[in-house]
C-alpha positions as CSV (number, residue, x, y, z in Angstrom):
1,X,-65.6,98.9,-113.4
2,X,-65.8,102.4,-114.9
3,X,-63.6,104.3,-112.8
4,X,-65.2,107.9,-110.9
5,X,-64.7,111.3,-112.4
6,X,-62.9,113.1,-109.9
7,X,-64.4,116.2,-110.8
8,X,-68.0,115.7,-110.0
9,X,-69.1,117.2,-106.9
10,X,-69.7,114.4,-104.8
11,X,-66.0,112.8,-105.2
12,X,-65.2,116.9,-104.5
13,X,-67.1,116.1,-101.4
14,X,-65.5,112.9,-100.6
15,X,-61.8,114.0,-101.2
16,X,-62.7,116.9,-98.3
17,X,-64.8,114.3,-95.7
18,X,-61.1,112.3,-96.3
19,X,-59.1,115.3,-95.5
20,X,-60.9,116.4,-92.7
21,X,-60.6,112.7,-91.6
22,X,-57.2,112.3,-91.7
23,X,-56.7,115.7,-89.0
24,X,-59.2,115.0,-86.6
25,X,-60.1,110.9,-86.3
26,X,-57.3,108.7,-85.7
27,X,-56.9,105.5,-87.6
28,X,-57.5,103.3,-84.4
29,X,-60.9,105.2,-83.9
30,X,-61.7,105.5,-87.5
31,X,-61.6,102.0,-88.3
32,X,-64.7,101.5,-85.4
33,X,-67.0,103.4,-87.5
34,X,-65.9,101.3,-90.7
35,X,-66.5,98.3,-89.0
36,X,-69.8,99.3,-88.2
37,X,-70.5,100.3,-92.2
38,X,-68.5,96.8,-93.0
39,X,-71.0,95.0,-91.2
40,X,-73.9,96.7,-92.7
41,X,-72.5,96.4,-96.2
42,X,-71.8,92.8,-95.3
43,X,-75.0,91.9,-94.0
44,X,-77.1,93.2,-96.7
45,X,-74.7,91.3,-99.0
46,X,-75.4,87.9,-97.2
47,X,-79.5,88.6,-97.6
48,X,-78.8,89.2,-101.1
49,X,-77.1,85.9,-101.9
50,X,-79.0,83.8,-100.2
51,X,-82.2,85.8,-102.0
52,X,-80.4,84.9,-105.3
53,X,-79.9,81.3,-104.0
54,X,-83.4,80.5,-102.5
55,X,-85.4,81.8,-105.4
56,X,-83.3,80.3,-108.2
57,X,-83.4,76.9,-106.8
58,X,-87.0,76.9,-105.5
59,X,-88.4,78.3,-109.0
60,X,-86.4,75.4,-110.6
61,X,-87.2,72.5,-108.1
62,X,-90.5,73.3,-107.5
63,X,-93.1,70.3,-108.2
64,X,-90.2,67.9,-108.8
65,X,-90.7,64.3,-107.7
66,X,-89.5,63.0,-105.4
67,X,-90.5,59.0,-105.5
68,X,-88.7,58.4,-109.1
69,X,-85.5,59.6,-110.6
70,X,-85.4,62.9,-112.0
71,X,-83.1,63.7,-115.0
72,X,-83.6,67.8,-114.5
73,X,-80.9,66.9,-111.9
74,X,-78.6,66.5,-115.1
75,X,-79.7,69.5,-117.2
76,X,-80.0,71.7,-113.9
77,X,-76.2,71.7,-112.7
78,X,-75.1,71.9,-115.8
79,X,-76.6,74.9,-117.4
80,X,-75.4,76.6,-114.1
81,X,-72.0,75.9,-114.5
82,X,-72.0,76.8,-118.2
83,X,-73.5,80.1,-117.2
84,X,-71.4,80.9,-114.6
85,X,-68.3,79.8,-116.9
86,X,-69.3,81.9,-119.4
87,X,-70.1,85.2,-117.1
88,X,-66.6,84.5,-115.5
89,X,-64.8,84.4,-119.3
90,X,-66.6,86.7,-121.0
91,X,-67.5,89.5,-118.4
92,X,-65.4,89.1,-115.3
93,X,-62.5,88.4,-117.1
94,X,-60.8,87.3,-113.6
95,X,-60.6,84.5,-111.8
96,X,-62.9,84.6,-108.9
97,X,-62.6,81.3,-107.4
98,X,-61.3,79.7,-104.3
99,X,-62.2,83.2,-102.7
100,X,-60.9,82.5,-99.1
101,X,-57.4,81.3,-101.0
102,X,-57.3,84.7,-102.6
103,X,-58.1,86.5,-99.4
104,X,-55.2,85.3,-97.7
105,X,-53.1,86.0,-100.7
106,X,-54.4,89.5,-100.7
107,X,-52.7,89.5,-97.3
108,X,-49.5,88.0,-98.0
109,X,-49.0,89.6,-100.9
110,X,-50.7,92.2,-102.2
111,X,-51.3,94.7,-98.9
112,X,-54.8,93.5,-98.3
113,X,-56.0,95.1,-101.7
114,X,-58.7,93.4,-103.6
115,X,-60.4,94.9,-107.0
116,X,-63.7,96.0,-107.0
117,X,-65.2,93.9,-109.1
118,X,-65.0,91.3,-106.0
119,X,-67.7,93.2,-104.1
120,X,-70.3,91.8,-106.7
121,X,-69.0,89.2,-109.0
122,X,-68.4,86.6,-106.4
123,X,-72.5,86.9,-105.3
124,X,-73.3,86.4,-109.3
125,X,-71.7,83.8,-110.0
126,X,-72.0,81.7,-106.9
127,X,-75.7,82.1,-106.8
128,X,-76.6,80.8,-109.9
129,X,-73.9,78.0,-109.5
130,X,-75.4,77.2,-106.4
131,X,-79.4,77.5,-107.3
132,X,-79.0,75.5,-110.5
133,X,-77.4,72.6,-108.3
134,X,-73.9,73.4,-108.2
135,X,-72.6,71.4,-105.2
136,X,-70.7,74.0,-103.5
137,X,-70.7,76.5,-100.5
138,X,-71.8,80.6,-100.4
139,X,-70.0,80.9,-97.7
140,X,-66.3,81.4,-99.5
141,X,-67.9,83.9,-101.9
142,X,-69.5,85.9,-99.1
143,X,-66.2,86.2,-97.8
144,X,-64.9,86.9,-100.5
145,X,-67.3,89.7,-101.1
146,X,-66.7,90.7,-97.5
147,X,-63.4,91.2,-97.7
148,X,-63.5,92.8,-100.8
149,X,-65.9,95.3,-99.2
150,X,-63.9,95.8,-96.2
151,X,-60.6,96.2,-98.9
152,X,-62.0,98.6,-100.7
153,X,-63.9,101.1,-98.2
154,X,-60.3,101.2,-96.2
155,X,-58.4,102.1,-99.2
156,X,-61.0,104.9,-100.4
157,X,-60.1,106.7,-97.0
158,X,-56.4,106.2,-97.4
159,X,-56.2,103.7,-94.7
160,X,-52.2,102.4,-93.9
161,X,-52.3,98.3,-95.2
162,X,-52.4,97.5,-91.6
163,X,-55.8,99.0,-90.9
164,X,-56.6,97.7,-94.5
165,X,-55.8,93.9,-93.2
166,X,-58.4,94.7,-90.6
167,X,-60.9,96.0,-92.4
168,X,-60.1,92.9,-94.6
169,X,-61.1,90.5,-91.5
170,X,-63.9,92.3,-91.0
171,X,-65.5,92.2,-94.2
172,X,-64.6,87.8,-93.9
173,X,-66.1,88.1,-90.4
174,X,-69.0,90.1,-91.2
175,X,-69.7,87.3,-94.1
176,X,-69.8,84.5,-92.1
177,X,-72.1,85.9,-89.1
178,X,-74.5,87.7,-92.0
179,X,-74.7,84.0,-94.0
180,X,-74.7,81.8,-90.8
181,X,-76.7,84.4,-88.4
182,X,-73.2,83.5,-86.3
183,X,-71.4,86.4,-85.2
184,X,-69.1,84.4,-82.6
185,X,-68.2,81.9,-85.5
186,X,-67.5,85.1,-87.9
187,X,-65.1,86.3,-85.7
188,X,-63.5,82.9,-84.9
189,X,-62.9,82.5,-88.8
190,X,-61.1,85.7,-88.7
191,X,-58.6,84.6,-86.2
192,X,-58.6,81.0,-86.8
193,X,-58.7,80.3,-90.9
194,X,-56.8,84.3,-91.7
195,X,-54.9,84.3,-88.6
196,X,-55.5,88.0,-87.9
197,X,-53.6,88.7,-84.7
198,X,-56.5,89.1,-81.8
199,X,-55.0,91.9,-79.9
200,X,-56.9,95.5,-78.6
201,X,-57.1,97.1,-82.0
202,X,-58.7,93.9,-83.8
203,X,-61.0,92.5,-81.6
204,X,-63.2,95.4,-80.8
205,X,-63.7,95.9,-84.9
206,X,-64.4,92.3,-85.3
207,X,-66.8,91.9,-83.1
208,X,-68.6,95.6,-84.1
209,X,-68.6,93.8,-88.0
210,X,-69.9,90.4,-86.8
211,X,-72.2,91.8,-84.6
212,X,-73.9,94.5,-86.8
213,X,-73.9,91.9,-90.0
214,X,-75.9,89.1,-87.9
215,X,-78.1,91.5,-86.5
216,X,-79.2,92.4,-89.9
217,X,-79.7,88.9,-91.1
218,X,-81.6,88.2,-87.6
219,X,-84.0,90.7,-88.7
220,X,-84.8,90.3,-91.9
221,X,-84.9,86.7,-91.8
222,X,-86.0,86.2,-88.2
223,X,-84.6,84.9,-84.9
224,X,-85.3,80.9,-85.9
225,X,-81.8,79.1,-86.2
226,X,-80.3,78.1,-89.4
227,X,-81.1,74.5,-89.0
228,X,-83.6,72.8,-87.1
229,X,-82.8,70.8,-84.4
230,X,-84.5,69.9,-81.3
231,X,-82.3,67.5,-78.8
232,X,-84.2,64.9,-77.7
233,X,-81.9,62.6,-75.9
234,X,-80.1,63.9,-73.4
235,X,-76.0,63.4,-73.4
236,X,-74.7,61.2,-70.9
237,X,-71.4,61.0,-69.7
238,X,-71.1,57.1,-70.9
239,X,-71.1,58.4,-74.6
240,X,-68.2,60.1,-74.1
241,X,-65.9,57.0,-75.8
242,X,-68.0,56.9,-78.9
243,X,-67.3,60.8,-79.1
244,X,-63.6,60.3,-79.3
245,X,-64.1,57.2,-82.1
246,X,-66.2,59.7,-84.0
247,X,-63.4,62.4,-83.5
248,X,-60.8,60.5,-85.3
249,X,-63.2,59.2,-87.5
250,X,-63.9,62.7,-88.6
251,X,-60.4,63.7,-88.9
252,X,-60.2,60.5,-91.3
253,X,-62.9,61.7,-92.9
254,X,-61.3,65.3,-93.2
255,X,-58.4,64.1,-94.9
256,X,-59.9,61.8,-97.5
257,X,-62.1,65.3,-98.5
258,X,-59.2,67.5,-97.9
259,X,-57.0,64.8,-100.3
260,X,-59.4,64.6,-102.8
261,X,-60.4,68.1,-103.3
262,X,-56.6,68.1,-104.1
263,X,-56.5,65.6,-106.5
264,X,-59.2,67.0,-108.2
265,X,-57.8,70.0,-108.3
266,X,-54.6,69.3,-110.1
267,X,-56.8,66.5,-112.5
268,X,-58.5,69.9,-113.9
269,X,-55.6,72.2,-113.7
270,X,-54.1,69.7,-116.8
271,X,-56.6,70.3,-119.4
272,X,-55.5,73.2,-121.7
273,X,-58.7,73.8,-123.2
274,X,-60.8,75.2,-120.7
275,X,-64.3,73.9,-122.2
276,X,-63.4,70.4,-122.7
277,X,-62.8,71.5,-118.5
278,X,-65.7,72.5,-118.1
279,X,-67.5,69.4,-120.4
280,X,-65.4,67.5,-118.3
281,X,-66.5,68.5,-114.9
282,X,-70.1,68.4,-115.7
283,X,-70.6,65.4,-116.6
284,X,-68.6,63.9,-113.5
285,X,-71.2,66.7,-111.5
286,X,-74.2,66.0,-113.6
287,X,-73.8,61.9,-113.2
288,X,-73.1,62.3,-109.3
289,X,-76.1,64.0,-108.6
290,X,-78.6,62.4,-110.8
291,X,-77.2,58.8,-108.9
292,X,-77.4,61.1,-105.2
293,X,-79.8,63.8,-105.2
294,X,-78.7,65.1,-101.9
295,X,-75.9,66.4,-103.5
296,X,-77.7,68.7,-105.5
297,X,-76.8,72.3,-104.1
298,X,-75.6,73.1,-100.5
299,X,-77.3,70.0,-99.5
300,X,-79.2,71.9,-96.3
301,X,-82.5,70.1,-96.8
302,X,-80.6,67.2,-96.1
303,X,-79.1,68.4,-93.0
304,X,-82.6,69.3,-92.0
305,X,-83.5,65.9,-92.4
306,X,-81.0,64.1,-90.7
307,X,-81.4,66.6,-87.8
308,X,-85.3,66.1,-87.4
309,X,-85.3,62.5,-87.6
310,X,-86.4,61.7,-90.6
311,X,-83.5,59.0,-92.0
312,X,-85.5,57.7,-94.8
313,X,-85.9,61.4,-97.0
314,X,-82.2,61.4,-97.7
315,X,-83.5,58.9,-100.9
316,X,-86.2,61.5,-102.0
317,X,-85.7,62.5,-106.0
318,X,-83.9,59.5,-106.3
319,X,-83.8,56.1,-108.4
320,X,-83.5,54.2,-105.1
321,X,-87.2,55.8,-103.5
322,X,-88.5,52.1,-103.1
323,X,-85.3,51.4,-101.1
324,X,-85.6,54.2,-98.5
325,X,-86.7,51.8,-95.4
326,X,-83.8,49.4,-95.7
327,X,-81.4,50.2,-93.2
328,X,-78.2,48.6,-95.0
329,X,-79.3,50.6,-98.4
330,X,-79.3,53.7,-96.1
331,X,-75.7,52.7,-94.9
332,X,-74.6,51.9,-98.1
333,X,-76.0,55.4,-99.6
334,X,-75.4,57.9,-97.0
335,X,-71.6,56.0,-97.1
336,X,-71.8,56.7,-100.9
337,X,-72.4,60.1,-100.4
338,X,-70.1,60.7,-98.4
339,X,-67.1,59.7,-100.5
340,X,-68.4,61.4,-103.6
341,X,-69.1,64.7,-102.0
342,X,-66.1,65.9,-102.4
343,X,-65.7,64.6,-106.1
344,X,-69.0,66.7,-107.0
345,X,-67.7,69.8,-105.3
346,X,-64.0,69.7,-106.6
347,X,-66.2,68.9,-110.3
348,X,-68.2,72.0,-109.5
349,X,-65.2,74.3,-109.3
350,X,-63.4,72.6,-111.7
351,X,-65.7,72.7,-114.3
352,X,-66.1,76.6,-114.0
353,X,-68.7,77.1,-110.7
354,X,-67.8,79.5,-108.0
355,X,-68.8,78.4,-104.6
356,X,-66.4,77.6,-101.5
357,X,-66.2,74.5,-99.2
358,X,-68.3,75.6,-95.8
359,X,-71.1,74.4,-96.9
360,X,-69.5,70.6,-97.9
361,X,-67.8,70.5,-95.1
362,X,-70.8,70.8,-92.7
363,X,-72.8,68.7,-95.1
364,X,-70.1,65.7,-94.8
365,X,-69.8,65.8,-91.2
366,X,-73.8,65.8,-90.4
367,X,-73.7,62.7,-92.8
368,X,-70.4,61.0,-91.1
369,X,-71.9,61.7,-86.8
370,X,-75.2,60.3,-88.9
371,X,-73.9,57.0,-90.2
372,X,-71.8,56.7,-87.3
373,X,-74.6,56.4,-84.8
374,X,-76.8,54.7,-86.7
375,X,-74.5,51.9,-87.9
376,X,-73.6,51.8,-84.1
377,X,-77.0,51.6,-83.2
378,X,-78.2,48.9,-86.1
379,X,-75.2,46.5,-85.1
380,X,-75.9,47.2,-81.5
381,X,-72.3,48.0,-80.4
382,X,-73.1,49.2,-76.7
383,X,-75.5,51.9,-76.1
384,X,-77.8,53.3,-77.7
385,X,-76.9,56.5,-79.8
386,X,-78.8,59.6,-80.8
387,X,-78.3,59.4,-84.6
388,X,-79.5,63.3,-84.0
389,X,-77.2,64.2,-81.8
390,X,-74.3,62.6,-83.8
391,X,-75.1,64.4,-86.6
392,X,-74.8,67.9,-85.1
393,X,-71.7,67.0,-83.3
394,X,-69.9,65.7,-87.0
395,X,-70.6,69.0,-88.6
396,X,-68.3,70.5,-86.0
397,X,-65.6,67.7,-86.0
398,X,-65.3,67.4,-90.1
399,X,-65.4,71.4,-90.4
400,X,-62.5,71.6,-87.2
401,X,-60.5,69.5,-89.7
402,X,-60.9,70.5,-92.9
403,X,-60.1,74.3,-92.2
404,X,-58.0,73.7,-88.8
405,X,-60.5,76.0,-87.1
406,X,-62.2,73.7,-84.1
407,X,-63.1,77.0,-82.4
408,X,-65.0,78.5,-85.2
409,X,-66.4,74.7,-85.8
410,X,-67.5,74.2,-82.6
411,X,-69.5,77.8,-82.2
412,X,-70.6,77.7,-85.7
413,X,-72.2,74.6,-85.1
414,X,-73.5,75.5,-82.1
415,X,-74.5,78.9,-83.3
416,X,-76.3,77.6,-86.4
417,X,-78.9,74.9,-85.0
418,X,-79.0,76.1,-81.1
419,X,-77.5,72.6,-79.9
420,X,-75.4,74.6,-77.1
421,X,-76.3,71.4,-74.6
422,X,-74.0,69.6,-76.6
423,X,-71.1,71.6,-76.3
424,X,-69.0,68.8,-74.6
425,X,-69.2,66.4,-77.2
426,X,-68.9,69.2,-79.7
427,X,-65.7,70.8,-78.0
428,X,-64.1,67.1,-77.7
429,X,-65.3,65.6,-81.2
430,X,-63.8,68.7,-82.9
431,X,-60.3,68.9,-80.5
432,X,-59.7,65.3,-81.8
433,X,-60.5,65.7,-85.5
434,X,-58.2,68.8,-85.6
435,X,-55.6,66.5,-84.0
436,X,-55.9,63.7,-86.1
437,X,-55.5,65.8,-89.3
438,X,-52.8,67.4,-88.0
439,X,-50.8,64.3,-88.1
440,X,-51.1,64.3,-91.5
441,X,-51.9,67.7,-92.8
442,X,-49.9,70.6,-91.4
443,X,-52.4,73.0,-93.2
444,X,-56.0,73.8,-93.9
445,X,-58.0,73.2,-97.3
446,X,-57.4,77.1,-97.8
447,X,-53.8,77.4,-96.9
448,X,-51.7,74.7,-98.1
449,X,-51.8,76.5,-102.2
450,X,-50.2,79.6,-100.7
451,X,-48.2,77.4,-98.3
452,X,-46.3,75.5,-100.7
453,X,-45.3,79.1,-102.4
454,X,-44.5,80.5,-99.3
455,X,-47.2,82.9,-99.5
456,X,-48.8,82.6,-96.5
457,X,-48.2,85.3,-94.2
458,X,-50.6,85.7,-91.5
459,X,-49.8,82.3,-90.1
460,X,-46.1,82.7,-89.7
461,X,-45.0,85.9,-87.9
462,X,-41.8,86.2,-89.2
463,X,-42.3,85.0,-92.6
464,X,-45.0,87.7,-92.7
465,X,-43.1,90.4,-92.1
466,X,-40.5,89.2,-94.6
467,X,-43.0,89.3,-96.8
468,X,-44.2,92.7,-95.9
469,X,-40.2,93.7,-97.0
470,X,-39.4,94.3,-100.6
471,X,-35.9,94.2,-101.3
472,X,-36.1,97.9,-103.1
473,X,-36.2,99.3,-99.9
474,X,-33.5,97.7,-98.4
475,X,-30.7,97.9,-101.4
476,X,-27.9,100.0,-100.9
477,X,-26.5,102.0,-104.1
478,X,-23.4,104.1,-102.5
479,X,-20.2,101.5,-103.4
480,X,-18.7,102.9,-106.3
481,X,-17.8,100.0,-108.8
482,X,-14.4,99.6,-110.8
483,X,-13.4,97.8,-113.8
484,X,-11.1,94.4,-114.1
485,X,-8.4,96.3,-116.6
486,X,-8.2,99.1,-114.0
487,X,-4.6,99.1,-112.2
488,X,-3.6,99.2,-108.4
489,X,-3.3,103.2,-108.7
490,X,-6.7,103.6,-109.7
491,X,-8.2,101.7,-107.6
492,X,-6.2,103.6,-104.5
493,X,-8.3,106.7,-106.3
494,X,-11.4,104.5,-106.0
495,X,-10.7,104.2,-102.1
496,X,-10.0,107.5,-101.6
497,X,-13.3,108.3,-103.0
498,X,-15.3,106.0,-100.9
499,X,-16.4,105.2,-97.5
500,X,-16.8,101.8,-98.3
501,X,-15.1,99.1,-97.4
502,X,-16.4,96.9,-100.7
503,X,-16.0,97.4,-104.8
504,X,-18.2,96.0,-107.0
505,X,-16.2,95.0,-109.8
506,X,-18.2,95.3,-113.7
507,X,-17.4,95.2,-117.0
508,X,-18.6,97.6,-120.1
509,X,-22.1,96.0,-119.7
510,X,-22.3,96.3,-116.4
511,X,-22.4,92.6,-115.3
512,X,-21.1,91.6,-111.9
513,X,-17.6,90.0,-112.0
514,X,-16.6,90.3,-108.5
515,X,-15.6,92.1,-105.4
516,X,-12.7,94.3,-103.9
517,X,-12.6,93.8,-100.2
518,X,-10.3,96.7,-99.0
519,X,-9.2,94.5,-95.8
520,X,-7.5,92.0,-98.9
521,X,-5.2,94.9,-100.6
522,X,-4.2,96.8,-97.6
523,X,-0.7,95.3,-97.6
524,X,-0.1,96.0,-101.5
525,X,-1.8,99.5,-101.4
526,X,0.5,102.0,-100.2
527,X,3.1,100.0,-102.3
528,X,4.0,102.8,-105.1
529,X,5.7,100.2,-106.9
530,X,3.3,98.1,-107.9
531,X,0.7,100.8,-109.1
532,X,1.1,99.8,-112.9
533,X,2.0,96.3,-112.2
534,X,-1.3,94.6,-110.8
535,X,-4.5,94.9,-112.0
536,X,-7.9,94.5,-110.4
537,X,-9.0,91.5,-111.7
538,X,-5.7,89.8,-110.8
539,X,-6.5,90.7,-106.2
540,X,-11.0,90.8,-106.8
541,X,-13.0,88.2,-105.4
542,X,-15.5,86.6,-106.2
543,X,-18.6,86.9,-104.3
544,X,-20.1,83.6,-102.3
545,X,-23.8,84.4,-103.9
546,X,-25.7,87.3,-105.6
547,X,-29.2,88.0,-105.3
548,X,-31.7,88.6,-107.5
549,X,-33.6,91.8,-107.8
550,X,-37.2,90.2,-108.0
551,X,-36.7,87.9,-105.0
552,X,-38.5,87.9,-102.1
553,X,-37.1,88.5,-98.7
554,X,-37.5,85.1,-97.5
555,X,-35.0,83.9,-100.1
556,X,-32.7,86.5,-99.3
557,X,-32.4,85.8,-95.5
558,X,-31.9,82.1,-96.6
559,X,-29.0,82.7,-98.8
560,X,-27.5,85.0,-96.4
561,X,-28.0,81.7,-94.0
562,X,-26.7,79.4,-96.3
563,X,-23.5,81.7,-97.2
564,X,-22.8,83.1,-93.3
565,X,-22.2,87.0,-95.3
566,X,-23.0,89.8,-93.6
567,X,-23.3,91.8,-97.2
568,X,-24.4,90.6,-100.9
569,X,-24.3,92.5,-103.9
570,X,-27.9,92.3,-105.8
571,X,-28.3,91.5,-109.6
572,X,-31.4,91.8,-112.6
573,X,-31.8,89.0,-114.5
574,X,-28.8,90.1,-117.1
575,X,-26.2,89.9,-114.4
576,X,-25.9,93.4,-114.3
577,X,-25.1,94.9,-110.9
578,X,-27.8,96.7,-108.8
579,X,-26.3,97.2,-105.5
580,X,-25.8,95.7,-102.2
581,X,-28.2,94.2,-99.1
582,X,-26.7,94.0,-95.3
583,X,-28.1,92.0,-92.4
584,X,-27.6,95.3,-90.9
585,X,-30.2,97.0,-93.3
586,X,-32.3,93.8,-93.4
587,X,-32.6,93.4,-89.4
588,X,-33.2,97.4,-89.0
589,X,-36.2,97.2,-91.6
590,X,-37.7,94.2,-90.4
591,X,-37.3,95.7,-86.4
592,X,-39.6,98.8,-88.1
593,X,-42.3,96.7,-90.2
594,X,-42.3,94.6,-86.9
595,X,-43.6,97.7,-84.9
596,X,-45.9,99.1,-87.3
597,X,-48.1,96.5,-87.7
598,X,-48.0,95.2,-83.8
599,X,-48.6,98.3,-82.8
600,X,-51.9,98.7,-80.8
């Protein structure tokens, strides 16, 4: 992006309105009005993309068949992909997927700072991946976006990186309510799938963002839910054990999606050449979709479906029309689907798409409470089940797992099609998916990459404000070093000219050879005698570890575990001596980044 002349009067203008900021607003007051700006910027960005999203795919799908096979479900996806590859090579020139991945990475590691690019790239690309069949979510992108938004607006007005991670949230909670027309859910993402402490100076902003983005999309697209649903058949309390079946079924479910997005994952991350990567993934996408037209985009029309009743349009556009009244082929199909849902999503990523795993998730949970009911129902295992109901309460109990979130599922859910009488099945169903993942999975779909790298800071405490710590700031450069040839009468000299108890011993290159610990030559010191008889490297120690310059603060808390030292001298990647780290230093640094950003 072509960066602003800052002599033009209207950055002039902006460089005062900061100034005049920064002496009369707080930053705890400011951030209120930002959130309300987030969640207008937010909102409008939601509209957008689903604009984008609607018109693509309803220019494009318009006057299709839908009682015969329809090979434009081949050619569709895959031009999408290819364009979106291409626009993401040759123009982007970053990579913009996985967008609620890089979001908590912005927070773990790079003080909540995304590029600008982010506010508009992820909305391109995911719109035509999406409206040309990709079978993927907007729902990462617009967060994504929102944060990006959120990033960017805090760091024009100077805002410290805690305010930033705020404004962060409130850009991802602003997305979701905006998309979803789900403000509740928006904010429960924030807490539940970020892990943005909810304490005095968050929650108000959230909910300003949240609120103000869904208000938007409730106005310019009207106050009718997402999805349509109208519950028919009461709950009764008798149900209740084929809820808690469905809950672990769910949570099976969960992992086989959460498993396989994996596996898919690393299958593509192998091929060097990335358009045999993207041929690759288009012909596993193009092939799954032609065979199983509902997986052809988010896959909302067949929520709609299965919501209002109507079992036998899940085969429309499909090879398998004729079969659409046979209840096993429906078992058998919507079973199919199921398991290859998450193969035409990872495909869609993989190949080069751009869309996130909200959308999926919901989609493979409406399908599972579905099949569920009405294989319960068709074998007559006890009473009679609303496949409806089922299908509303899956959503919540596959999207609990899959994102360990079963707050924002069960809102979100309830938020999206108005079923709010079912919010004891939902609040049970999605309690007993989380747990049953759990068992298995100790972190979401979003998480576990920067988990395994120890990059996840907002869902450990302490490891976050390790990470937060960069050892630059807690190095100490004060110990004067000697040299191994040096004899006991300079190094008395040394002493005198310290007030340090440690020597870092070098050599003419500067590398690190060891230690003199005063406490170990106090008996030979004040020995006149032997001033021209011993020599440094004949009393120096060696040290019990040195740390590395570049690593992270986690390590070095973890070698000073491992070694039980109270001080270790710190080396580049020559050898070469840099300094020291203390506990002392350490534990007064982290005591400080711990109080700035708990601070309410």
């Amino acid at each position: 992006m072509k960066e602003i002349n800052p002599n033009t009067p209207i950055y002039k203008f902006f460089l005062k309105l900061v100034a005049w900021r920064e002496r009369h607003i707080s930053e705890k007051n400011f951030v209120m009005v930002l959130a309300l700006v987030v969640g207008v910027f937010c909102g409008i960005a939601a509209m957008i993309l689903k604009w984008l999203i609607h018109t693509i795919s309803s220019i494009l799908t318009t006057g299709i068949n839908i009682e015969e096979g329809n090979y434009l479900f081949i050619i569709y996806p895959v031009i999408g992909v290819v364009l979106v590859a291409l626009y993401v090579r040759y123009i982007v020139r970053d990579n913009i997927s996985h967008g609620v991945t890089r979001v908590l990475y912005a927070i773990s590691s790079n003080k909540s700072r995304l590029k600008k690019h982010n506010i508009y790239t992820s909305i391109v690309a995911s719109s035509v991946t999406i409206g040309f069949g990709g079978s993927v979510g907007a729902e990462g992108p617009i967060v994504y976006t929102g944060a990006a938004i959120g990033s960017n607006l805090g760091s024009a007005f100077r805002l410290s990186p805690r305010i930033l991670m705020i404004l962060v949230g409130c850009g991802a909670a602003a997305g979701i309510a905006g998309i979803f027309k789900a403000p509740i859910a928006g904010m429960l993402f924030t807490l539940e799938v970020l892990m943005i402490d909810l304490t005095t100076v968050t929650v108000m902003p959230l909910l300003i963002a949240s609120i103000t983005s869904a208000t938007l999309a409730y106005i310019y697209t009207g106050f009718e839910f997402e999805f349509f649903f109208v519950q028919s058949d009461t709950f009764l309390a008798a149900k209740i054990p084929y809820v808690l079946i469905l809950g672990v079924l769910c949570g099976l479910v969960s992992l086989y999606f959460t498993r396989v997005m994996n596996g898919m994952e690393t299958f593509f991350k192998r091929f060097k050449n990335p358009w045999f990567k993207t041929l690759t993934g288009c012909v596993i996408l193009a092939g799954l979709i032609f065979i199983f037209p509902p997986l052809y985009g988010e896959g909302y029309t067949s929520i709609n479906s299965l919501l209002s009743g109507d079992t036998s349009a899940i085969v429309n556009g499909s090879l398998f029309y004729e079969e659409g009244n046979s209840p096993w082929f429906i078992i058998m199909f919507i079973g199919l689907i199921i398991l290859a849902k998450a193969f035409a999503t990872s495909s869609t990523n993989g190949a080069g798409g751009v869309g996130g795993t909200f959308a999926p998730s919901l989609y493979v949970g409406c399908m599972t409470g579905f099949l569920f009911a009405f294989v319960s129902n068709y074998l007559g295992l006890g009473l009679e089940l609303s496949t409806k109901n089922f299908a509303l309460i899956g959503m919540a109990g596959v999207m609990s797992a899959v994102m360990h979130a079963p707050l924002m599922a069960i809102f979100l859910t309830a938020e999206l099609t108005g079923g709010y009488d079912l919010f004891l099945p939902l609040l049970i169903v999605s309690t007993i998916a989380y747990g049953t993942i759990k068992i298995f999975e100790p972190y979401s779909i979003y998480t576990m990459r920067l988990a395994r790298r120890g990059e996840l800071l907002t869902h450990h405490k302490d490891k976050a404000v390790l990470t937060l710590m960069k050892i630059d700031s807690v190095i100490e450069t004060d110990f004067i070093t000697v040299r191994p040839e040096w004899n006991l009468k300079q190094m008395v000299g040394a002493i005198s000219r310290s007030n340090r108890n440690l020597f870092p011993v070098v050599n003419d290159q500067g590398t690190l050879l060891g230690v003199v610990i005063l406490d170990e030559i106090r008996n030979i010191m004040f020995r006149p005698d032997l001033y021209k008889k011993i020599y440094v490297s004949k009393f120096m120690s060696t040290v019990p570890a040195k740390i590395d310059f570049h690593a992270s603060m986690e390590e070095v808390m973890k070698t000073f575990d491992q070694t039980g030292a109270w001080n270790l001298p710190v080396v580049d990647e020559y050898g070469r001596y840099r300094g020291f780290v203390s506990k002392s230093k350490i534990f007064n640094s982290y005591r400080r980044v711990l109080r700035h950003y708990s601070d309410d």
